[in-house]
C-alpha positions in Angstrom: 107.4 147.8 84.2 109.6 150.9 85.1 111.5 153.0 82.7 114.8 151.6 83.1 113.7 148.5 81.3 111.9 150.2 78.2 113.9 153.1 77.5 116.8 153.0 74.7 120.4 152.7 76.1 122.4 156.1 75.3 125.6 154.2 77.1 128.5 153.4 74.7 128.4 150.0 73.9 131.0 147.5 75.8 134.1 146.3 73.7 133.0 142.9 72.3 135.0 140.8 74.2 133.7 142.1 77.5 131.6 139.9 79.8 127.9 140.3 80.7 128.0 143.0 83.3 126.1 142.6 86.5 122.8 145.4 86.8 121.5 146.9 90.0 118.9 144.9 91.7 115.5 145.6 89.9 116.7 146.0 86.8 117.6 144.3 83.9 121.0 143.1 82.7 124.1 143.2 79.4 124.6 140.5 77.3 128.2 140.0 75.9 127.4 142.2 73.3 126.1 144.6 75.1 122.3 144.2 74.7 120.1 145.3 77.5 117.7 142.4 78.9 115.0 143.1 80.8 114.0 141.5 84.4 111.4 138.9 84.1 108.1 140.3 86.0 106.0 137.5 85.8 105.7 133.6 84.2 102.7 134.3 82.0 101.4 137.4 80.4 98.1 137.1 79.9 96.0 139.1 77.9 93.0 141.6 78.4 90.5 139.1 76.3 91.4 136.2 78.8 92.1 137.9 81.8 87.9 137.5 83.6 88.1 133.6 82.8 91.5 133.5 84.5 89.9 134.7 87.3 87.2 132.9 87.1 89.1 129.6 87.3 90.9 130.3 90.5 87.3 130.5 92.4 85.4 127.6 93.8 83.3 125.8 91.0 79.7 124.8 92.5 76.4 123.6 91.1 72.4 123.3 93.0 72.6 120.4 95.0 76.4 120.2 95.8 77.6 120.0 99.2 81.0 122.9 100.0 82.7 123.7 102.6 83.7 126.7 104.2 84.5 129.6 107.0 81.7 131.3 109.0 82.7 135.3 108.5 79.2 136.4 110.0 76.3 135.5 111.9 73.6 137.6 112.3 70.0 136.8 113.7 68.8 135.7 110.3 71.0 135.0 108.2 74.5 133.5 108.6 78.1 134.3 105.7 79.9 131.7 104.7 83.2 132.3 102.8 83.6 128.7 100.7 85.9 130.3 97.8 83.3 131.8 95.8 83.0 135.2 93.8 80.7 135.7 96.7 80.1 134.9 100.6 77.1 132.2 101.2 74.0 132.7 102.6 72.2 130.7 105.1 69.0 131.5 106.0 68.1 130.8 109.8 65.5 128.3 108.8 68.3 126.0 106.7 70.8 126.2 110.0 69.1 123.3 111.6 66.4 120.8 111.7 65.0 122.2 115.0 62.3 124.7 114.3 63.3 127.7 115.9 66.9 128.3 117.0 69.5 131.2 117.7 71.8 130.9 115.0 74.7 131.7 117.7 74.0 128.6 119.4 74.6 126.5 116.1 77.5 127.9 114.6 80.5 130.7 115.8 83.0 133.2 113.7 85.5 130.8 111.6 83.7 127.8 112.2 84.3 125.1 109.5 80.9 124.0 108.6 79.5 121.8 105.4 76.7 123.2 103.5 74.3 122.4 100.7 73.7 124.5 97.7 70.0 125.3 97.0 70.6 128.1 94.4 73.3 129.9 92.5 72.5 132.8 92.4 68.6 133.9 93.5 66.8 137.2 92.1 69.4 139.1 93.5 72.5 137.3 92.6 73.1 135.4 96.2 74.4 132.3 96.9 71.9 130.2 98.7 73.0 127.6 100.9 71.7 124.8 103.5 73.4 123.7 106.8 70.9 121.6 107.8 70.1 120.1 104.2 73.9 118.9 104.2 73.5 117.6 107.5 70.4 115.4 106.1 72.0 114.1 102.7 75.1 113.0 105.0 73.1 111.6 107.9 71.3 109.7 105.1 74.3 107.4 104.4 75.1 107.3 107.6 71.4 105.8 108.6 71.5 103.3 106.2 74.3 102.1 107.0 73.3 101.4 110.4 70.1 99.6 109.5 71.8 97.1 107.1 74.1 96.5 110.1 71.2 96.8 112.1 73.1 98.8 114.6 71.7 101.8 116.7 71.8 105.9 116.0 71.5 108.6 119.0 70.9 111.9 119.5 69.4 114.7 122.0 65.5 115.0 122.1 64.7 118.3 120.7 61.1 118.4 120.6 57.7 116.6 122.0 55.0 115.8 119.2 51.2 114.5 119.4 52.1 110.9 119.6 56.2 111.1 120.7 59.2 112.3 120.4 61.8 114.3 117.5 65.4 113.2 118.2 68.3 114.7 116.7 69.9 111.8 114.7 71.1 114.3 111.6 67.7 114.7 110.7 64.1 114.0 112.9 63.7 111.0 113.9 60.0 110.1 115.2 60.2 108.0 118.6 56.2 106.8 119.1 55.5 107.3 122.8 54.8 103.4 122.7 58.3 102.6 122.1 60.4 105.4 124.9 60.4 102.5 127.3 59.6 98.9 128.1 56.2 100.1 129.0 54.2 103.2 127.8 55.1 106.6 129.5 52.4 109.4 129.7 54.5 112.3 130.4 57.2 112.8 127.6 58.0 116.3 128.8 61.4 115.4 130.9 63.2 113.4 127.7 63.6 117.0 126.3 67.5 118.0 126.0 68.4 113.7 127.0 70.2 111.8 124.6 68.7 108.5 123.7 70.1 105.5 121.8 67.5 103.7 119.7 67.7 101.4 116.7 65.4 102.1 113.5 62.7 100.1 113.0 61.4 102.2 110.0 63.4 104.1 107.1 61.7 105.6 103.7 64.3 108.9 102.3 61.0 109.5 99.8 58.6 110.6 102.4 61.8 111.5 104.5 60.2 109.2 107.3 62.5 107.6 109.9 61.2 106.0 113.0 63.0 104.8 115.9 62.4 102.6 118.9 64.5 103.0 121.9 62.3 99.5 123.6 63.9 97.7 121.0 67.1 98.6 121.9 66.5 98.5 125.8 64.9 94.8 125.5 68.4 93.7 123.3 70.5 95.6 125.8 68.5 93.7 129.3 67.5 90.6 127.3 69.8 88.5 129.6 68.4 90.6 133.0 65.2 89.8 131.4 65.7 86.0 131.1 66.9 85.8 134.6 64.0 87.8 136.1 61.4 85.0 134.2 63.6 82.4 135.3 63.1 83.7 139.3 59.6 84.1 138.9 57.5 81.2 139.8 53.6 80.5 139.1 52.0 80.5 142.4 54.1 82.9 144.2 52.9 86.4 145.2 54.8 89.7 144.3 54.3 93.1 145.1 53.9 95.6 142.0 53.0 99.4 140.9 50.0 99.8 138.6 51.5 101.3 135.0 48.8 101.6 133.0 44.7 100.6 133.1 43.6 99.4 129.9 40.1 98.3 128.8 41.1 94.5 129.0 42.7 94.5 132.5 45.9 96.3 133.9 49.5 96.1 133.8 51.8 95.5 136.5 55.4 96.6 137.2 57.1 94.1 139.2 60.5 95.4 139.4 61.5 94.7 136.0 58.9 93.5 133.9 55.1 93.9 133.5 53.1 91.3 133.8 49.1 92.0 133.1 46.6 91.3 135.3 43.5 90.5 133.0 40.2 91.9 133.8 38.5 88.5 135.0 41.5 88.3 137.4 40.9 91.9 139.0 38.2 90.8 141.7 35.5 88.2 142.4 32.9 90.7 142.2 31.3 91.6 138.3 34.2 94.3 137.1 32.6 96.8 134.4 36.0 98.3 133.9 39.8 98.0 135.6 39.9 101.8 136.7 37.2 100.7 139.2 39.2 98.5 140.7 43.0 99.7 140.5 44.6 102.9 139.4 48.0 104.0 138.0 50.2 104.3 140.7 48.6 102.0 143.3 50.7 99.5 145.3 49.2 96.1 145.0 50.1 92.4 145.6 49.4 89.6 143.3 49.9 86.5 142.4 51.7 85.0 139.9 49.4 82.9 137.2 51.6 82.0 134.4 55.5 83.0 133.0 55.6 82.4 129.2 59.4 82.3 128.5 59.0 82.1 125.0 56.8 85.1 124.4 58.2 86.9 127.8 54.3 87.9 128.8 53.6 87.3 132.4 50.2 86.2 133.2 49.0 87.9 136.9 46.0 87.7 139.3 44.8 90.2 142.2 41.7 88.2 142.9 43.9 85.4 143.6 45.1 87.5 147.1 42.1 88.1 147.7 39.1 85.0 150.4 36.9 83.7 147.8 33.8 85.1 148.6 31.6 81.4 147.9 34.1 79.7 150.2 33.6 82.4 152.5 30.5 82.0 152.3 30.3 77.9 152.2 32.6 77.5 155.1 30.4 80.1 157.5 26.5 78.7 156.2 25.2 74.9 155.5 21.9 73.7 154.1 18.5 74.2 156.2 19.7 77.9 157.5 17.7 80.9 157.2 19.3 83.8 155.1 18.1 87.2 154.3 18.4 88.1 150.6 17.7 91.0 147.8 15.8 89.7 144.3 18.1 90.6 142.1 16.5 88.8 138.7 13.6 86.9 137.7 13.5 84.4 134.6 10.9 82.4 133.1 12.6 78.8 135.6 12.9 81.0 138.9 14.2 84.1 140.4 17.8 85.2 141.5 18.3 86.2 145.2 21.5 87.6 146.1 22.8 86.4 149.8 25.8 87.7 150.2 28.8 90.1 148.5 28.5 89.2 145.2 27.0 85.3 145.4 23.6 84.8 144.1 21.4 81.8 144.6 18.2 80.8 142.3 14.9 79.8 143.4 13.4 77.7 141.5 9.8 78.1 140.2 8.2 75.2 142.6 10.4 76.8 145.5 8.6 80.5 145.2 5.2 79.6 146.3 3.2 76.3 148.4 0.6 76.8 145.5 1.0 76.4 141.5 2.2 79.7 139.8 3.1 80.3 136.2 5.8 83.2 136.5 7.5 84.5 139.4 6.7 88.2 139.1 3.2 86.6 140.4 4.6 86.4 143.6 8.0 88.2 143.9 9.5 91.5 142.1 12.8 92.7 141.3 14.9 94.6 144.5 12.0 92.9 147.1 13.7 91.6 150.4 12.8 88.6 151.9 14.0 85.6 153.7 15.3 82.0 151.7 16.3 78.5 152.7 19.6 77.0 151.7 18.5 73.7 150.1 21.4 73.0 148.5 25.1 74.0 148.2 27.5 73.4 145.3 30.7 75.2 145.4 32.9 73.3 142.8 29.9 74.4 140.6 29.4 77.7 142.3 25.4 77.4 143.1 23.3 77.9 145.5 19.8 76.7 145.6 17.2 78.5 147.4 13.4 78.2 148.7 11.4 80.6 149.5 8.4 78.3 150.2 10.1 76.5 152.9 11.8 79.7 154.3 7.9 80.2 155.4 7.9 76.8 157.3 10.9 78.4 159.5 14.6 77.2 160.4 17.4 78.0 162.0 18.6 81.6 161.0 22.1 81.9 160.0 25.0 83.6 162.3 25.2 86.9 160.7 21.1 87.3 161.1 20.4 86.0 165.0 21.8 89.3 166.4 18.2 90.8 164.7 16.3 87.7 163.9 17.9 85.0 166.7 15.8 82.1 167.4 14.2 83.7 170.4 12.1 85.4 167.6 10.6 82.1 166.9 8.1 79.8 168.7 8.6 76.1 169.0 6.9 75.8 165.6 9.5 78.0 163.7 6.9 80.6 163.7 8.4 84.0 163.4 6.8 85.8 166.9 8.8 88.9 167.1 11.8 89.9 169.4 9.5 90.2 172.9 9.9 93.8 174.1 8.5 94.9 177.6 9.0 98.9 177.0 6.6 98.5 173.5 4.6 96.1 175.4 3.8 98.6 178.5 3.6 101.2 175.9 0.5 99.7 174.1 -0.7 99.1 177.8 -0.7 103.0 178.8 -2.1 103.7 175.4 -5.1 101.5 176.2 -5.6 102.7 179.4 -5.8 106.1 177.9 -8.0 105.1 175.1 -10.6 103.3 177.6 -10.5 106.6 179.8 -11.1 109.2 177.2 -14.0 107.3 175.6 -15.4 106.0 179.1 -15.1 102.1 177.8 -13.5 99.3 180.0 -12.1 95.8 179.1 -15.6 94.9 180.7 -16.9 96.8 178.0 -14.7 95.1 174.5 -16.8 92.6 172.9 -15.6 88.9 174.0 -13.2 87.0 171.8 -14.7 85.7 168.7 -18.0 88.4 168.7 -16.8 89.9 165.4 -13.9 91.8 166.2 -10.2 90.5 164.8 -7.1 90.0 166.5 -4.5 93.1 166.9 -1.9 92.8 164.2 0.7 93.9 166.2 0.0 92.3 169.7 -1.0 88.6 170.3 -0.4 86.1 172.9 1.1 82.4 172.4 0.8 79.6 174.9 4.7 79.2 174.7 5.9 82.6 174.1 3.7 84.9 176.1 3.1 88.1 174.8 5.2 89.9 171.5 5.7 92.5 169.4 5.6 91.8 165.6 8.2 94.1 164.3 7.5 94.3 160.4 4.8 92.3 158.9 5.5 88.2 158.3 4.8 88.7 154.9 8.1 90.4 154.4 10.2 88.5 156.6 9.2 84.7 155.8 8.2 85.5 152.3 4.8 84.1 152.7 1.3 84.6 154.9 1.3 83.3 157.9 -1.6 83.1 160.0 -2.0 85.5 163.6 -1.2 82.9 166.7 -4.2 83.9 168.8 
């Protein structure tokens, strides 16, 4: 207030019936009377008692918990200053910027950015205001996520980050995406979803263990339900397709066909015994199968590779017949018989009265797991998928089946069926020269060998037949036939 407006008037006062004269700007003015009245400086004069809660009702009001608003005045590499109105700028820590773990607080907020915050204290030990950017993000998210799971509707976001088990998206808070449920089928390498966005609906939602689980297969199988149907529709039992392994499992393996899986159970891998699928097929590998059964309802396709693949029994049934001579491996021996196998993966049994011309109580009394010897088909039953086998009459000879006469062909045998050797003239002149040396050396002649039947046995290894003429026995008949057999001379 200047002096002008407090000090006393030393003018002579105006004749009464003069009008209010006009003052120079800034200062006061004359009544009719001549009173002087002072310019009006402000609407209320408040006083020195009341003048801090004046003040303090012009700033922003806020309490732990509430959510403001404000300008960002200053970011620095911990901490970032928010202006929202108060006796003091904001603090937010870098840890409350954002629900990713570690971040450059320049790339989540810039200078006079208007951002949303969440009060966390008042004032802390040294009279800050605390605040939370990400904590407001949450509470608001929160509504927002609800919302969408009554509606059952879907939420997206960027991947930020790859967990033991999945994947954090960015949905306003972290969302958990099981690895189980990226795709329509289970995807080992999560590493290249970091920085996509991915649309998923919520399958899982509890605020009090601030848990929220997503499932971006749900959302893909709604979205392709109808290319889905018309796939299953196309596909026909019976019918072979090509596929890509995507995943071995302990039960079997699953096949992508192009827009399903379908499984291909372990029973339907190979004809052979399967211990486990990776033996057979591994992720990645280009197979064809065929198509068992489509389940519409349940949308599981039901595949086969074995199915592609000659039977091996009717292999085997369409190339031998009953009476033929095969070669065979015991495999197992049980109390009735013993198992022989005959061929990739088919095994025949011969029974107890079929080991042996003469009464035994087991079979280890004549045969032994792993031994090799020759068996008759007696009988073939391939609805039922058995082979019966004899060993006894294997001894009594046969004809030897296809895959055998290239080794054992039935100029081996004499016109009994006995087994007589392949005849070889180079062994045969061999033993002759041997002989001949033997005789010289020890000064004996063929003059001098005692005469047949004086005592001395037969050769082992060279005889003589009426039919066959001279041989060479190229294993002993025991092993071949399976049973003694007596020397032709």
């Amino acid at each position: 207030m200047s002096d002008l407006d407090t000090a006393p008037s030393t003018q002579p006062a105006p004749p009464a019936a003069t009008a209010v004269i006009d003052a120079p700007d800034g200062v006061g003015t004359f009544d009719a009377e001549g009173n002087y009245i002072p310019r009006q400086i402000t609407d209320q004069d408040i006083e020195d008692q009341f003048l801090d809660d004046a003040y303090t009702a012009t700033m922003v009001q806020v309490e732990d918990g509430q959510i403001v608003s404000g300008k960002v005045v200053k970011v620095d590499r911990d901490e970032v200053l928010l202006d929202i109105g108060y006796k003091s700028e904001g603090i937010i820590p870098t840890r409350e910027l954002s629900i990713r773990n570690v971040v450059d607080p320049g790339e989540i907020v810039t200078l006079g950015e208007e951002i949303e915050a969440l009060v966390l204290q008042k004032e802390d030990k040294d009279g800050h205001l605390i605040l939370s950017k990400k904590r407001a993000q949450y509470e608001r998210a929160w509504g927002n996520i609800e919302e969408v799971k009554e509606k059952e509707g879907t939420v997206s976001g960027p991947v930020i980050e790859v967990v033991k088990g999945g994947l954090i998206v960015d949905i306003g808070l972290r969302g958990f995406l099981p690895a189980s449920l990226v795709e329509l089928r289970r995807v080992r390498d999560l590493q290249p979803y970091i920085g996509q966005t991915l649309e998923a609906k919520i399958i899982e939602l509890d605020k009090n263990r601030n848990n929220v689980v997503l499932s971006r297969r749900a959302w893909l199988e709604e979205t392709e339900k109808e290319q889905r149907e018309a796939f299953l529709d196309n596909l026909k039992p019976g019918e072979r397709r090509s596929g890509v392994v995507s995943s071995v499992v302990n039960f079997g393996a699953f096949v992508d066909l192009g827009g399903m899986d379908g499984l291909v159970h372990v029973s339907e891998l190979s004809w052979k015994h399967v211990d486990h699928p990776s033996a057979v097929v591994q992720v990645g590998d280009e197979i064809e199968v065929q198509v068992l059964e489509v389940d519409l309802d349940r949308e599981r396709i039901s595949l086969s590779l074995k199915a592609t693949q000659q039977d091996p029994w009717q292999e085997f049934a369409t190339s031998h017949q009953v009476g033929e001579l095969v070669y065979g491996r015991v495999t197992k021996l049980v109390p009735f018989g013993a198992f022989v196998q005959v061929g990739e993966s088919i095994e025949g049994l011969v029974h107890i009265s079929e080991i042996s011309s003469h009464h035994i109580d087991l079979p280890e009394q004549v045969v032994t797991p792993g031994e090799e010897l020759w068996v008759k088909i007696i009988d073939l039953d391939i609805n039922r998928r058995r082979i019966s086998l004899s060993i006894k009459q294997a001894a009594e000879g046969g004809v030897v089946a296809a895959e055998f006469q290239e080794h054992f062909g039935e100029h081996a045998y004499d016109a009994e069926g006995n087994y007589i050797g392949a005849v070889n003239e180079d062994v045969a002149a061999d033993q002759d020269e041997a002989w001949a040396q033997y005789y010289s050396e020890t000064g004996e002649g063929l003059e001098a060998a005692p005469a047949e039947g004086e005592g001395v046995e037969a050769s082992p290894v060279e005889y003589e037949t009426a039919e066959a003429g001279s041989g060479v026995l190229e294993g002993p008949v025991e092993e071949l036939v399976g049973e003694p057999v007596e020397d032709p001379v």
